[in-house]
Short mmCIF file of the C-alpha atoms (twelve columns), coordinates in Angstrom:
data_MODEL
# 
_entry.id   MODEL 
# 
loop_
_atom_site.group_PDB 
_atom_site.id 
_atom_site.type_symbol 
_atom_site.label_atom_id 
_atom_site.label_alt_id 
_atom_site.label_comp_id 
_atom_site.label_asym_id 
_atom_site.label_seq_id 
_atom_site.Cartn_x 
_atom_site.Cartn_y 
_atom_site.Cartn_z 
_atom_site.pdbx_PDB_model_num 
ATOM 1   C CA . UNK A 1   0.000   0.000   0.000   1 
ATOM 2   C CA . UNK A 2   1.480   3.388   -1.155  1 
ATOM 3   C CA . UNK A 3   -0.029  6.317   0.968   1 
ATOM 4   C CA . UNK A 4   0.094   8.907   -1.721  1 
ATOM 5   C CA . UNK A 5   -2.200  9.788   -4.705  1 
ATOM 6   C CA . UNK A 6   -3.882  6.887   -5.330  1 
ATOM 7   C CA . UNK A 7   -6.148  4.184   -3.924  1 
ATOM 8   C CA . UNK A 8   -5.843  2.194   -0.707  1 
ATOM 9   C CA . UNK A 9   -6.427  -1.004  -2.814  1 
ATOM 10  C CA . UNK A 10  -3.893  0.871   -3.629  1 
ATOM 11  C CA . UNK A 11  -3.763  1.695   -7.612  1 
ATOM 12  C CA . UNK A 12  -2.150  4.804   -9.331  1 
ATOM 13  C CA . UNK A 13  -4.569  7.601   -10.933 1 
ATOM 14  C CA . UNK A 14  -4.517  7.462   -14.654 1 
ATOM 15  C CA . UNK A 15  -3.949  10.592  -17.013 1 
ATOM 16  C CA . UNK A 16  -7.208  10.420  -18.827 1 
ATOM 17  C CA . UNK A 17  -9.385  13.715  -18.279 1 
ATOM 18  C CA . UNK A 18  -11.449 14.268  -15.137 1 
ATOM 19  C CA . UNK A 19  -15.225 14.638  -16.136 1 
ATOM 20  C CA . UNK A 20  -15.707 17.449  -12.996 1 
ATOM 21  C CA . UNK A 21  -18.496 18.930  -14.255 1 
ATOM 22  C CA . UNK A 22  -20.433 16.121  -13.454 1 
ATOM 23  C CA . UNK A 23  -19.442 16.805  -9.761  1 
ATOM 24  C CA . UNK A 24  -22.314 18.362  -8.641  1 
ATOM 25  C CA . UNK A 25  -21.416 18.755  -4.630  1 
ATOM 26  C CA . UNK A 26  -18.613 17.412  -2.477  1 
ATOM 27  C CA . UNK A 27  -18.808 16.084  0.878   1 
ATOM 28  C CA . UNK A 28  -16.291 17.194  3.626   1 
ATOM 29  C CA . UNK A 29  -15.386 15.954  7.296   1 
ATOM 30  C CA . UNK A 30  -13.408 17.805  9.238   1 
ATOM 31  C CA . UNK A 31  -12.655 18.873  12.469  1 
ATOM 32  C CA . UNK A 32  -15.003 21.427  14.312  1 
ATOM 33  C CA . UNK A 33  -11.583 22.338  15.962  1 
ATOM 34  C CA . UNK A 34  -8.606  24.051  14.124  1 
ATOM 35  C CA . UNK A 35  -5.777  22.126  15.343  1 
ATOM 36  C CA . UNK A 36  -2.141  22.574  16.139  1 
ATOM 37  C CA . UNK A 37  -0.934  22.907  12.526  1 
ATOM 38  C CA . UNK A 38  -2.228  26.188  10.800  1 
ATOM 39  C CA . UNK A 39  -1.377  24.008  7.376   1 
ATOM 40  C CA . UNK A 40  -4.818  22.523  8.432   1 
ATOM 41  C CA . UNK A 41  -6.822  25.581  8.227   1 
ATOM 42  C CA . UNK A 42  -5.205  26.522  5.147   1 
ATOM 43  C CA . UNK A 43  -5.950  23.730  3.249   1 
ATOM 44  C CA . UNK A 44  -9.714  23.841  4.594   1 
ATOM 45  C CA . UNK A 45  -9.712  27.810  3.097   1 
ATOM 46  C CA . UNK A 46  -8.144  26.916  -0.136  1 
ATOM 47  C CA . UNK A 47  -10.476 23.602  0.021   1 
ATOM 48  C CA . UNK A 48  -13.367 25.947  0.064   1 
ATOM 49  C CA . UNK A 49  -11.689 28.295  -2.626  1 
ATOM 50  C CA . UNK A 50  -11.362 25.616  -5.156  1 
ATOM 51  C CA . UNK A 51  -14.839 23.904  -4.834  1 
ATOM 52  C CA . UNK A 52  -16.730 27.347  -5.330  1 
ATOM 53  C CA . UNK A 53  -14.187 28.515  -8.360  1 
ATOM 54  C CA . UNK A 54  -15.262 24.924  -9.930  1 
ATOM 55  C CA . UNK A 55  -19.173 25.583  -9.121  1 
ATOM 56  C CA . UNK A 56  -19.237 22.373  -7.040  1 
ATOM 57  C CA . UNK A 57  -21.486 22.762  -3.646  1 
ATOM 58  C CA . UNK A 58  -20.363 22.181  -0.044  1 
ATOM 59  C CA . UNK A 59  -22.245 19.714  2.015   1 
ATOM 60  C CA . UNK A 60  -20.831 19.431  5.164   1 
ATOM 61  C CA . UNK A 61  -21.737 19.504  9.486   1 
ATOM 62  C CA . UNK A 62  -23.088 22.750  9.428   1 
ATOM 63  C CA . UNK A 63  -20.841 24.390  12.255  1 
ATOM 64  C CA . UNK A 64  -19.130 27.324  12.027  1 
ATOM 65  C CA . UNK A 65  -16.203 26.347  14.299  1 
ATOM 66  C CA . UNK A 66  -12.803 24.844  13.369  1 
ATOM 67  C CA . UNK A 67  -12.269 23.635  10.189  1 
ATOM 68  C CA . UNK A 68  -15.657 23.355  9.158   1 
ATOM 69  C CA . UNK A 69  -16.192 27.333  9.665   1 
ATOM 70  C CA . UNK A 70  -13.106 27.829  7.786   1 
ATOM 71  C CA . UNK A 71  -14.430 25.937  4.716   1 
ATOM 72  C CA . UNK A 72  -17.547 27.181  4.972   1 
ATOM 73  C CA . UNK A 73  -16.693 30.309  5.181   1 
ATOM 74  C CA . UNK A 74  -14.283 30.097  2.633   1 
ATOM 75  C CA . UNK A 75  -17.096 28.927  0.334   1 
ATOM 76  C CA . UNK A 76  -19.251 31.696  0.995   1 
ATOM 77  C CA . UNK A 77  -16.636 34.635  0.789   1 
ATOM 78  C CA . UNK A 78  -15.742 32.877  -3.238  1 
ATOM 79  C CA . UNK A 79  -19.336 32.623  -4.345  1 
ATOM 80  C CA . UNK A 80  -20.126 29.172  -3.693  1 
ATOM 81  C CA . UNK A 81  -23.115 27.253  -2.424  1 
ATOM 82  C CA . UNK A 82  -22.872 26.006  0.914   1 
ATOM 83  C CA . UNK A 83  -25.263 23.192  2.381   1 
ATOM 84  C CA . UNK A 84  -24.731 22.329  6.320   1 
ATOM 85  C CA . UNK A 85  -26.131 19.739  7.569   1 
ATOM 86  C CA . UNK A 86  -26.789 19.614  11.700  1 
ATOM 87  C CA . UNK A 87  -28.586 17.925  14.439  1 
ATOM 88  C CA . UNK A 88  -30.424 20.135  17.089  1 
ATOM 89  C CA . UNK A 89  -27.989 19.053  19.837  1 
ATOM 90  C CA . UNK A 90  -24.864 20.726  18.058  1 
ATOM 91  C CA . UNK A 91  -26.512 23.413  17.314  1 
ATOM 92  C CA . UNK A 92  -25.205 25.906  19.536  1 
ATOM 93  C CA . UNK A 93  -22.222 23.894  20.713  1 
ATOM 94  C CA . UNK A 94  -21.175 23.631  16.871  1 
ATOM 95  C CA . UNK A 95  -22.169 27.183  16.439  1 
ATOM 96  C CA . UNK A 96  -23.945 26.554  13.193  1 
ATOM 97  C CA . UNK A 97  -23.316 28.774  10.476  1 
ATOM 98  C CA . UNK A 98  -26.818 30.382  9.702   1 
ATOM 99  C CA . UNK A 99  -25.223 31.905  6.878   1 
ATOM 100 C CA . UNK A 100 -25.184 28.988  4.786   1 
ATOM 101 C CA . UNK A 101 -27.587 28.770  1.577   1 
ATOM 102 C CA . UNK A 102 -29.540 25.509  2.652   1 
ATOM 103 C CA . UNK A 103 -29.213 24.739  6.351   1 
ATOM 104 C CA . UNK A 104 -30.982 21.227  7.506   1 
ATOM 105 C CA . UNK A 105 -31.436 20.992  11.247  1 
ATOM 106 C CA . UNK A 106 -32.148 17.182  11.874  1 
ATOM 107 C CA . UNK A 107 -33.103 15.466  14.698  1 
ATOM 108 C CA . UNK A 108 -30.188 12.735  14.905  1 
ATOM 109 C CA . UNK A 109 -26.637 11.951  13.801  1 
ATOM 110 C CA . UNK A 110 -28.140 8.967   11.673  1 
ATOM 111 C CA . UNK A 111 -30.156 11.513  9.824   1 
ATOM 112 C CA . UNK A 112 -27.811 14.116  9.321   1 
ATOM 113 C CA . UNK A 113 -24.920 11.056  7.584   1 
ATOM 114 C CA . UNK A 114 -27.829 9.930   5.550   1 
ATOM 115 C CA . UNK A 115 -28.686 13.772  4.349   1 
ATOM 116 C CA . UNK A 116 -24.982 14.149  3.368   1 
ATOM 117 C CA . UNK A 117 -24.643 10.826  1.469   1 
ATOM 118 C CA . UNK A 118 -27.851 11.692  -0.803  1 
ATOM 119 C CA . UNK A 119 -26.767 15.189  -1.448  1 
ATOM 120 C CA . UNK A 120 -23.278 14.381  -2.298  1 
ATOM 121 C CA . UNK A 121 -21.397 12.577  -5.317  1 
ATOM 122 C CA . UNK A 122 -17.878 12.281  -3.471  1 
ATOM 123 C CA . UNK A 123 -16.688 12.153  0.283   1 
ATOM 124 C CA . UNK A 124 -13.825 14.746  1.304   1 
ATOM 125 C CA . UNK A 125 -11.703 14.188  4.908   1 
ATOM 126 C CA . UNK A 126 -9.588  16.483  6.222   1 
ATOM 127 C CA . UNK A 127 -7.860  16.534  9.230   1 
ATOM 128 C CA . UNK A 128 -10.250 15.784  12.074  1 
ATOM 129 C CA . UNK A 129 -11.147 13.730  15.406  1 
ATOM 130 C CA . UNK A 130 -12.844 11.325  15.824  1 
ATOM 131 C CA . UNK A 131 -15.947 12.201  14.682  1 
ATOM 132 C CA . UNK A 132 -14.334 12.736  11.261  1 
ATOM 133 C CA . UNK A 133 -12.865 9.493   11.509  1 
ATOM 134 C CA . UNK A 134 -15.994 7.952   12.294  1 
ATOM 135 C CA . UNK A 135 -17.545 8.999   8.990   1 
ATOM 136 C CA . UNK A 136 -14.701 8.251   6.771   1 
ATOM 137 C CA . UNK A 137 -14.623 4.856   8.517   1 
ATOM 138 C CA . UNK A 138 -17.970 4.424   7.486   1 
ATOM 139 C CA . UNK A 139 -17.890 5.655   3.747   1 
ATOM 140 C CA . UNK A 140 -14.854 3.274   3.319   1 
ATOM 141 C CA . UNK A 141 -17.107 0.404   4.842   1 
ATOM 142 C CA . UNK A 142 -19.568 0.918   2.379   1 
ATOM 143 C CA . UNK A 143 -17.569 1.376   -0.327  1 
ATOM 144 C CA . UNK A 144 -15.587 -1.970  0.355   1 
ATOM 145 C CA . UNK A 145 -19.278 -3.547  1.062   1 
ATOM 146 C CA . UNK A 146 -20.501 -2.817  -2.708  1 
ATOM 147 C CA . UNK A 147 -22.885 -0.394  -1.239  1 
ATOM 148 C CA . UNK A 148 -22.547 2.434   -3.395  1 
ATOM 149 C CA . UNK A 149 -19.403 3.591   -5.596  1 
ATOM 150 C CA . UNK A 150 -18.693 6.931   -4.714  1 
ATOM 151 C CA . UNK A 151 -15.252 8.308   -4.556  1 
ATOM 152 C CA . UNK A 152 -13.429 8.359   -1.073  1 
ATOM 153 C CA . UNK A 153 -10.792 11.033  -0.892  1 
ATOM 154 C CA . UNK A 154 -8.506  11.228  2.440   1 
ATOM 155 C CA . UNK A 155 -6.252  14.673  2.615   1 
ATOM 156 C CA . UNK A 156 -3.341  13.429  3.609   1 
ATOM 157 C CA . UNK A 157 -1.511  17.192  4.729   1 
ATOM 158 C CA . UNK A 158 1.583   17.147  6.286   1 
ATOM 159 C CA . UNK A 159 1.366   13.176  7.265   1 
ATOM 160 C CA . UNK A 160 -1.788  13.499  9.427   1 
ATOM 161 C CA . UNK A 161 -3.016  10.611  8.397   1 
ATOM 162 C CA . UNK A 162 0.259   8.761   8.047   1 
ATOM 163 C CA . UNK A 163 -0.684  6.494   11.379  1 
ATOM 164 C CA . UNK A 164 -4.505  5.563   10.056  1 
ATOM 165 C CA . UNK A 165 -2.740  4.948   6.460   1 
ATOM 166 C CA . UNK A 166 0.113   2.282   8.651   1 
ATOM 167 C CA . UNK A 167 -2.936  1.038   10.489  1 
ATOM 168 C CA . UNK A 168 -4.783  0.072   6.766   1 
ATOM 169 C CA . UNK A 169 -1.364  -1.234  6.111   1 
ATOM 170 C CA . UNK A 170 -1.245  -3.534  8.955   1 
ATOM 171 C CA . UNK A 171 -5.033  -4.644  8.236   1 
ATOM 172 C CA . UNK A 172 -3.595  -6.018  4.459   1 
ATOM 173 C CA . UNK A 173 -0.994  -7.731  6.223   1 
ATOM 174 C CA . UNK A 174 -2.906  -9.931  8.416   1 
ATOM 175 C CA . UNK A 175 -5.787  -10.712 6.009   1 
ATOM 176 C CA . UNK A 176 -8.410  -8.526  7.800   1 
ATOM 177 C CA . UNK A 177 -8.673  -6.680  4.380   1 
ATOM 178 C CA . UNK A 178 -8.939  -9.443  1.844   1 
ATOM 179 C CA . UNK A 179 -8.701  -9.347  -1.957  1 
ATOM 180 C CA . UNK A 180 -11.913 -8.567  -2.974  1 
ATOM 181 C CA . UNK A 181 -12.598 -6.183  -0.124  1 
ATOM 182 C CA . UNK A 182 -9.998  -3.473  -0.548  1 
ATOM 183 C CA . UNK A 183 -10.075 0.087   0.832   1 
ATOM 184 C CA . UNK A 184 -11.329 2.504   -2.210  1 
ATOM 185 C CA . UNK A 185 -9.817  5.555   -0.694  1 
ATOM 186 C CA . UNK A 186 -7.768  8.124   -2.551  1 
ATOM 187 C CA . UNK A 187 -4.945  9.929   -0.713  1 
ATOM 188 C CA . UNK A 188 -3.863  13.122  -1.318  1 
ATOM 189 C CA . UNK A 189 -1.202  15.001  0.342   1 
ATOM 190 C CA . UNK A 190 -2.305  18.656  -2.011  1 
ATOM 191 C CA . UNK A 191 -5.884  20.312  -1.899  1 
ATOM 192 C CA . UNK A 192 -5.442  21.023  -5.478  1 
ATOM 193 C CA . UNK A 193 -5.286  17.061  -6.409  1 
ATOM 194 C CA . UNK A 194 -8.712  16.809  -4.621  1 
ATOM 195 C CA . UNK A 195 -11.154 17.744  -7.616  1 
ATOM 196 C CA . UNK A 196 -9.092  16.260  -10.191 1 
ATOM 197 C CA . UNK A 197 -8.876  12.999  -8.325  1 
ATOM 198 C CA . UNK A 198 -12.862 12.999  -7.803  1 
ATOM 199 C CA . UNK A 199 -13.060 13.557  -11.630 1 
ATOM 200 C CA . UNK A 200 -11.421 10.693  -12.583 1 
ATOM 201 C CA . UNK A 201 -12.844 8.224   -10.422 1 
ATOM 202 C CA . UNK A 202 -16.253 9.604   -10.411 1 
ATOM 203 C CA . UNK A 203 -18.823 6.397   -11.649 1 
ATOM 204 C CA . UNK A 204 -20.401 6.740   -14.661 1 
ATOM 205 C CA . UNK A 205 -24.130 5.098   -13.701 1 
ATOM 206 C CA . UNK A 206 -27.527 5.867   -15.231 1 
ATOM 207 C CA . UNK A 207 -29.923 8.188   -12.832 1 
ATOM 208 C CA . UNK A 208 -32.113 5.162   -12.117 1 
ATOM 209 C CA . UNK A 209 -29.198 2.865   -10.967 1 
ATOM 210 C CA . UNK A 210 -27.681 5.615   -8.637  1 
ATOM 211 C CA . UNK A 211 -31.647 6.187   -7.172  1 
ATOM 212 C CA . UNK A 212 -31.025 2.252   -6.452  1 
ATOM 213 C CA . UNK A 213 -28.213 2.341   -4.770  1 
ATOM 214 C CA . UNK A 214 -29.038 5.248   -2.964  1 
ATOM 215 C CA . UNK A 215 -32.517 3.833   -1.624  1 
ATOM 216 C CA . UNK A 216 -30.548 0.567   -0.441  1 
ATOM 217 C CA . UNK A 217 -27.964 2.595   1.526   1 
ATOM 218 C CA . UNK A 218 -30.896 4.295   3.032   1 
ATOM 219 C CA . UNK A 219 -32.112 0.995   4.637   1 
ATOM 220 C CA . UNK A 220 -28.878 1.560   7.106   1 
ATOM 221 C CA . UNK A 221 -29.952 5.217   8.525   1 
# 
């Protein structure tokens, strides 16, 4: 497994052209805390920068804290569409960001990952705690279950996810990730390989087939 810019199965991305504009919105997780490294808050801000310059929404926690304000804000400030996604409980300790275009208040954390699975085409982490964790986790679950087919990318900056990446590592090594079930996650270490990436990997499936795979995913929330 190579832990740079390409798959955790782990294969190389191709040269052949990324088809973004059929991104419509992106999915991030990230931390609703800044952390130590400001190279984390830039990358969320430039994140943010290159999504709206592309025309490709934000869905994301809804908070207005940490990384996820600086994205979010980010968004906003370039002209793009923002759409945060929040249960009543985090509300206030989240500090949701009332400024964004379409803001969902739900009533649990199994509604809100369901919200931001339907109204994305691709899943974004960042650097984050364990609640970003969590929902990568879970994407890459799915993925590696056949339940849908939606690109995974993992932000590798500055090595923060070197340990996870050693941990997936370890898994191949003793046979807890089989052939057959590998880890489609792309890792990045530059924000500017994120859309690019997405492009390329992005399925090509007729409407009705996505609706299908969608509605069985659903059974889960």
């Amino acid at each position: 497994m190579t832990p740079a810019k390409g798959r955790c199965q782990m294969t190389p991305m191709d040269d052949k052209p990324s088809p973004i504009s059929a991104i419509r919105s992106i999915c991030v997780y990230c931390g609703s805390g800044s952390g130590e490294n400001p190279a984390f808050a830039k990358a969320a801000r430039d994140l943010g920068r290159t999504l709206a310059k592309a025309g490709i929404g934000l869905v994301y926690g809804g908070g207005s804290l940490g990384l996820m304000g600086e994205i979010a804000h980010s968004m906003i400030r370039h002209g793009g569409h923002v759409t945060g996604i929040i249960p009543g409980f985090l509300s206030k300790r989240e500090h949701m960001l009332t400024e964004a275009h379409e803001l969902i208040v739900v009533d649990d954390m199994h509604q809100r990952k369901h919200l931001m699975f339907t109204k994305s085409d691709a899943f974004v982490a960042l650097a984050g705690g364990l609640g970003t964790l969590e929902e990568l986790v879970e994407q890459l679950t799915w993925s590696q279950l056949g339940q849908h087919a939606k690109p995974i990318v993992l932000v590798n900056i500055e090595g923060y996810w070197d340990p996870l990446l050693a941990l997936f590592k370890r898994m191949h090594k003793e046979s807890f990730i089989r052939p057959g079930l590998e880890l489609n996650v792309i890792v990045v270490d530059r924000v500017k390989d994120i859309v690019p990436a997405i492009g390329k990997a992005l399925p090509q499936r007729h409407p009705a087939v996505e609706e299908q795979i969608e509605d069985e995913v659903s059974v889960k929330f």
